[in-house]
C-alpha positions in Angstrom: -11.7 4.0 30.4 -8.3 3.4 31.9 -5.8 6.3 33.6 -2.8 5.3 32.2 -1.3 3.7 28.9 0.4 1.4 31.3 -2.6 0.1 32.5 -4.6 -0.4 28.8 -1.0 -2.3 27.6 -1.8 -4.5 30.7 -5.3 -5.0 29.8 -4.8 -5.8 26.3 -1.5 -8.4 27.1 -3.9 -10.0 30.0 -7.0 -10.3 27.7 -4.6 -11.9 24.8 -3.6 -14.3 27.1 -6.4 -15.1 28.1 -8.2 -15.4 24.3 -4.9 -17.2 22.7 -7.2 -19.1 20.6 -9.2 -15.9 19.2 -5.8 -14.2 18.8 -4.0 -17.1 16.7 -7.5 -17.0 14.1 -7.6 -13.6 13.9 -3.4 -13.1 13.6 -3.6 -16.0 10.6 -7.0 -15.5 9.0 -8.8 -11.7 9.7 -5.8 -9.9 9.7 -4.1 -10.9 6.1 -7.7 -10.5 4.8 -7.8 -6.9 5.9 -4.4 -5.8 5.1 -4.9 -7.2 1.3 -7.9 -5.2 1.3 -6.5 -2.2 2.2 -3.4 -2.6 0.1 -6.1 -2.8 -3.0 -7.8 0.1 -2.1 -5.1 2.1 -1.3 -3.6 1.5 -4.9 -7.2 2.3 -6.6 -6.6 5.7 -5.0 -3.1 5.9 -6.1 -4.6 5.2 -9.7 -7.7 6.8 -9.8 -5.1 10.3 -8.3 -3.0 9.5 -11.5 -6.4 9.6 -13.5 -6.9 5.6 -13.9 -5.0 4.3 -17.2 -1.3 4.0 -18.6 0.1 7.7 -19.4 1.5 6.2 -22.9 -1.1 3.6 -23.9 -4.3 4.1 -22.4 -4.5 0.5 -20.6 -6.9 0.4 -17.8 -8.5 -3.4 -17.8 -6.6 -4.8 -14.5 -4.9 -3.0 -11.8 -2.4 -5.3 -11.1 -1.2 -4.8 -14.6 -0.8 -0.6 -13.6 2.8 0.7 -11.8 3.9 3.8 -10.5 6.9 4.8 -11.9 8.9 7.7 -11.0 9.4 10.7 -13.2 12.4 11.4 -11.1 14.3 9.1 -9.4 16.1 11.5 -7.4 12.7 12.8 -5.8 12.2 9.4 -4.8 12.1 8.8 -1.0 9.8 5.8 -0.7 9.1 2.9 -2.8 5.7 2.6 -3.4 5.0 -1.3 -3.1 6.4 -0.8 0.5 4.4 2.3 1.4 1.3 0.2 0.4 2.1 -2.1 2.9 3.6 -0.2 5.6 3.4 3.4 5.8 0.7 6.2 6.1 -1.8 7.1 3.7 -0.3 10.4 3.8 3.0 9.5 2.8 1.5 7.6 -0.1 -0.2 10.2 -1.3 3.1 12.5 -1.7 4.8 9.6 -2.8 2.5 9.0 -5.8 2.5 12.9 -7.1 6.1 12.4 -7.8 5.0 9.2 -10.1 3.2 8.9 -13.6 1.1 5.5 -14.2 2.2 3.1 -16.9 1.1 -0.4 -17.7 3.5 -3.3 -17.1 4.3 -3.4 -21.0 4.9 0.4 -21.3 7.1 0.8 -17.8 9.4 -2.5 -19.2 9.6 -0.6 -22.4 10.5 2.7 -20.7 13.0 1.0 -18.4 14.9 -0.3 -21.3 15.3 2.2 -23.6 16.8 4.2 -20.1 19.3 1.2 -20.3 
């Protein structure tokens, strides 16, 4: 549709102008709605890769009660709470093979005893 990337930036900076209105509701109401969304499901897949439930206890009744933790923290290249948000899908996906899952309980637990 257009020759250049030059001209599709201008096209896209012209038409928000132009739609200021659409482009406010969509920056404050669409577009946290769809990022939340994919931030769940992309953390589903990071449990369901890590088989769904706590590696010590078994928990698996709410997901916001399931972490990633690291089995080694010197593998560790990415935090995952910020890959969820702001990096690929690929990167995730290494990111998590480097973690086991623990509840919230377990992962305190685990933390201190390290301490």
């Amino acid at each position: 549709m257009f020759k250049t990337k030059e001209k599709q930036l201008e096209y896209v900076r012209d038409w928000r102008r132009r739609n200021k209105d659409k482009t406010r509701k969509y920056n404050k109401e669409v577009r946290p709605a769809k990022e939340k969304t994919r931030r769940k499901e992309l953390k589903l897949e990071g449990i369901k890769l890590l088989g769904g439930k706590c590696s010590i206890c078994g928990y698996n009744k709410n997901i916001a009660a399931l972490d990633f933790h690291h089995i080694d923290k010197n593998k560790k290249e990415y935090e995952i709470a910020k890959l969820i948000s702001y990096r690929s899908v690929t990167k995730f996906h290494k990111e998590v093979k480097k973690c086991i899952l623990l509840c919230a309980n377990c992962h305190r637990e685990l933390h201190n005893s390290l301490n």
